[in-house]
C-alpha positions as CSV (number, residue, x, y, z in Angstrom):
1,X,4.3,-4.4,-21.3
2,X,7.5,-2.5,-22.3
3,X,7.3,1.2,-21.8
4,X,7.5,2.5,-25.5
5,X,10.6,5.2,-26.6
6,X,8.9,8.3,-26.1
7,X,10.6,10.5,-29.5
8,X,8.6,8.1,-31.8
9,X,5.5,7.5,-29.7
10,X,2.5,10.3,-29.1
11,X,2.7,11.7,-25.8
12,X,-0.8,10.5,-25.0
13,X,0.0,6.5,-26.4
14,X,3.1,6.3,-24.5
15,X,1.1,7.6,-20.8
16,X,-2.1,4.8,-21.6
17,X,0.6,2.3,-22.2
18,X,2.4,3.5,-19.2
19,X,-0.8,3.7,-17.2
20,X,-1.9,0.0,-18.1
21,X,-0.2,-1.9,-15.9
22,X,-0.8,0.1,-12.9
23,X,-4.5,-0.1,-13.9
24,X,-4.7,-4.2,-14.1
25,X,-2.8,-4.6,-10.8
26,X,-5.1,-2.3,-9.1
27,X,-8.3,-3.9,-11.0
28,X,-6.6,-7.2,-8.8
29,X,-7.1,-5.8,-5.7
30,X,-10.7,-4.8,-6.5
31,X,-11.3,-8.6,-7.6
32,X,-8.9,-9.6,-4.3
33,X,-7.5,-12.1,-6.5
34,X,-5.2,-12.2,-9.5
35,X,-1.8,-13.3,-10.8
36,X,0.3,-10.8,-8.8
37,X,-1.8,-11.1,-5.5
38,X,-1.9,-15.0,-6.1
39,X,2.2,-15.0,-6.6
40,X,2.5,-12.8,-3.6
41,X,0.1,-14.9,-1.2
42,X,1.2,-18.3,-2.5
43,X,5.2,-17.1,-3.1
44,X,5.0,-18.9,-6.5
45,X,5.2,-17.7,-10.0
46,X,2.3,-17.6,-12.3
47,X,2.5,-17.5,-15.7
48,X,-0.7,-16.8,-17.7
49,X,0.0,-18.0,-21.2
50,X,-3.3,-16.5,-22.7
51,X,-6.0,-14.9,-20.7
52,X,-8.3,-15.7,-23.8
53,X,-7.9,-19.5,-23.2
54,X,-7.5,-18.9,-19.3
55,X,-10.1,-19.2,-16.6
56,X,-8.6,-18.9,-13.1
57,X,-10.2,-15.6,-12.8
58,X,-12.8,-15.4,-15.8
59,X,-13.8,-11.8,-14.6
60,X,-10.2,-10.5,-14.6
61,X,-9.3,-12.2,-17.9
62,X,-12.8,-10.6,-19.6
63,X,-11.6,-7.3,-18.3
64,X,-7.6,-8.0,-19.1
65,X,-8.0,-8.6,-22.3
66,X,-10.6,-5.9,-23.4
67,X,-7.7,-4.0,-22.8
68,X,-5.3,-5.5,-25.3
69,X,-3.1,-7.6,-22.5
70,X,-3.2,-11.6,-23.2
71,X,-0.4,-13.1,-21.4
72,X,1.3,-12.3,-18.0
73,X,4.1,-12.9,-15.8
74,X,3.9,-13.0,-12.2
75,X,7.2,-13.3,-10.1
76,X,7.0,-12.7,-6.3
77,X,9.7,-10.9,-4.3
78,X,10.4,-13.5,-1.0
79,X,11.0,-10.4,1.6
80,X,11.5,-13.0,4.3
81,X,11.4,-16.6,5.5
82,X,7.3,-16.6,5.3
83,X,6.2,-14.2,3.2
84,X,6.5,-12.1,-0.3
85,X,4.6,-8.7,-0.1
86,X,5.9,-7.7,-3.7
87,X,5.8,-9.2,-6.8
88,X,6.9,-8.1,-10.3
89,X,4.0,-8.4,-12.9
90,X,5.5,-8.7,-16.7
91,X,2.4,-8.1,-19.0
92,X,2.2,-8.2,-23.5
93,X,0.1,-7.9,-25.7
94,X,0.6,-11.3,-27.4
95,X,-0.5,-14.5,-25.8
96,X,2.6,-16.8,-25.0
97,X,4.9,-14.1,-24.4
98,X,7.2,-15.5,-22.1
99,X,9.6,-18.4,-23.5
100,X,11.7,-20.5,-20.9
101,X,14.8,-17.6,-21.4
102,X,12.2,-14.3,-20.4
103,X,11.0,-16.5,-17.4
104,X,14.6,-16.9,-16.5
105,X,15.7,-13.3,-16.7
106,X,12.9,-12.3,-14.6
107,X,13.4,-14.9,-11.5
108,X,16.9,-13.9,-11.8
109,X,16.2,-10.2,-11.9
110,X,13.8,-10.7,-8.8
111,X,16.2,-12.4,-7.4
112,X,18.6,-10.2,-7.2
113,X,16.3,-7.1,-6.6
114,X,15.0,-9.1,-3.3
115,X,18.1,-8.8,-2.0
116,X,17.9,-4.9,-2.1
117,X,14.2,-4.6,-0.7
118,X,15.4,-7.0,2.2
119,X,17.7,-4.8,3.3
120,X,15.6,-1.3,2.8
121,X,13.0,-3.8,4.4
122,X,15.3,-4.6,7.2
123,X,16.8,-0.9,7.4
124,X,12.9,0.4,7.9
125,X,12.3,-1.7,10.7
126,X,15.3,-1.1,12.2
127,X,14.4,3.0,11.7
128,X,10.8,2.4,13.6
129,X,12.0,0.6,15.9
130,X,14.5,3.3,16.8
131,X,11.7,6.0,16.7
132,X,9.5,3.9,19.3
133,X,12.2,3.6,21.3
134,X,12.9,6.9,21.1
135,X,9.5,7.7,22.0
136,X,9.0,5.6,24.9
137,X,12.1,7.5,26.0
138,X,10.7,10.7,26.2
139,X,7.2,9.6,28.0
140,X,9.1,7.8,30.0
141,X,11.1,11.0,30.9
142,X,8.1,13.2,31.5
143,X,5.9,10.6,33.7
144,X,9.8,10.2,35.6
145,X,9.9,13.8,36.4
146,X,6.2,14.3,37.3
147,X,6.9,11.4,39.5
148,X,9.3,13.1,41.1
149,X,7.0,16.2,41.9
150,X,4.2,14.1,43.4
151,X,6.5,12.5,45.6
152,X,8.1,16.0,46.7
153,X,4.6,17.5,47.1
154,X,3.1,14.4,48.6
155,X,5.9,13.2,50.7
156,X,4.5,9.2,48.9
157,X,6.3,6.3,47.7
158,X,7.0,6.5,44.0
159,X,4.8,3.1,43.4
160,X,1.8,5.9,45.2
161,X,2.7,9.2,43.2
162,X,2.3,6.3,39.5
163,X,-0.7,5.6,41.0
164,X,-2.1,8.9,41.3
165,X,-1.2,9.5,38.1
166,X,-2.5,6.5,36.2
167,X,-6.1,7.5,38.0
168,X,-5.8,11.1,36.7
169,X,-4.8,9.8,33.5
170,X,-8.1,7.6,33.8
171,X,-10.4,9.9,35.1
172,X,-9.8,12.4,32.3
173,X,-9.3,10.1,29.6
174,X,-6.2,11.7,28.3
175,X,-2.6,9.3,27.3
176,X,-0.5,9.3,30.8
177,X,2.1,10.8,29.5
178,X,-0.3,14.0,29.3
179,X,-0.9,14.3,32.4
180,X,2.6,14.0,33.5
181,X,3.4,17.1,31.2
182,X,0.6,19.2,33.1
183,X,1.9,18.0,36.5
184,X,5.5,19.0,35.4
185,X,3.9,22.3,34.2
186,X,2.0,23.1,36.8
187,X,4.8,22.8,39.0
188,X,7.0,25.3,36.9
189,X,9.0,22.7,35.1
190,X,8.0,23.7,31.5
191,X,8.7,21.7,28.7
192,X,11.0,17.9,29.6
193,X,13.1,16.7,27.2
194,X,14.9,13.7,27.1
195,X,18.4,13.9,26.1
196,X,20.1,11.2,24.2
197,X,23.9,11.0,23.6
């Protein structure tokens, strides 16, 4: 459904028609089926023709076409080598919508948009995957320096003083690196911070 020129539509035409599609994908993941989730899961295009004739999902189409929509378009978005977890959904008003040149434009369109969302994909995994590295770096840097104070205080092995506090951190139910910051703390450390160049 094409988003209609908003200087010769009413303001409150051109939001329903804006808010349609957003409502028939999410009336998909109420049903957990439909063309865009079925695209998606089975990385194939689906092409409803007419949802009045259809009856893949005769619940769905009931609903779908009380609401003026009787054909769609469902193209998925391959994010990687096993799976598309995006899909663009092309909807009208008027059954057999979608000629042979519409279905074209849109796999070429997708394909040229996956491209992008593979590499903000990509780029986002790449981002957490810093962050968890970064903060494995800085418990790692607290229970370190706690370490270091039992075995001062202790006069123990280091493999002794990770004991000790793995059993705190057990006793007391609290994350490890917790504890560490107390025992750094305690001993007049204050706050450890892990310094990255």
């Amino acid at each position: 459904m094409a988003s209609p020129s908003c200087g010769d539509v009413p303001q409150e035409l051109w939001r329903a028609a804006a808010s349609a599609p957003r409502m028939l994908d999410e009336l998909q993941y109420n049903f957990a089926d439909g063309p865009c989730l079925r695209a998606c899961r089975d990385i194939t295009q689906v092409y409803i023709p007419d949802f009045e004739t259809d009856n893949t999902w005769p619940e769905y189409n009931k609903i779908v076409t009380e609401h003026g929509i009787r054909s769609v378009l469902a193209v998925p978005f391959p994010l990687s080598d096993d799976a598309a977890t995006a899909g663009l959904n092309l909807y009208s008003e008027h059954p057999n919508a979608f000629d042979q040149a519409a279905v074209q434009r849109a796999n070429d369109y997708v394909e040229q948009a996956s491209k992008g969302l593979r590499l903000a994909v990509l780029i986002a995994e790449h981002s957490q995957t810093a962050a968890n590295l970064r903060a494995a770096m800085e418990s790692r840097t607290v229970i370190d320096v706690a370490t270091g104070i039992i075995i001062a205080q202790n006069r123990c092995t280091q493999e002794e003083a990770i004991e000790l506090i793995k059993k705190a951190s057990s006793n007391r139910n609290v994350k490890l690196r917790v504890v560490a910051q107390a025992i750094v703390e305690s001993a007049g450390g204050g706050n450890v911070q892990t310094y990255f160049k």
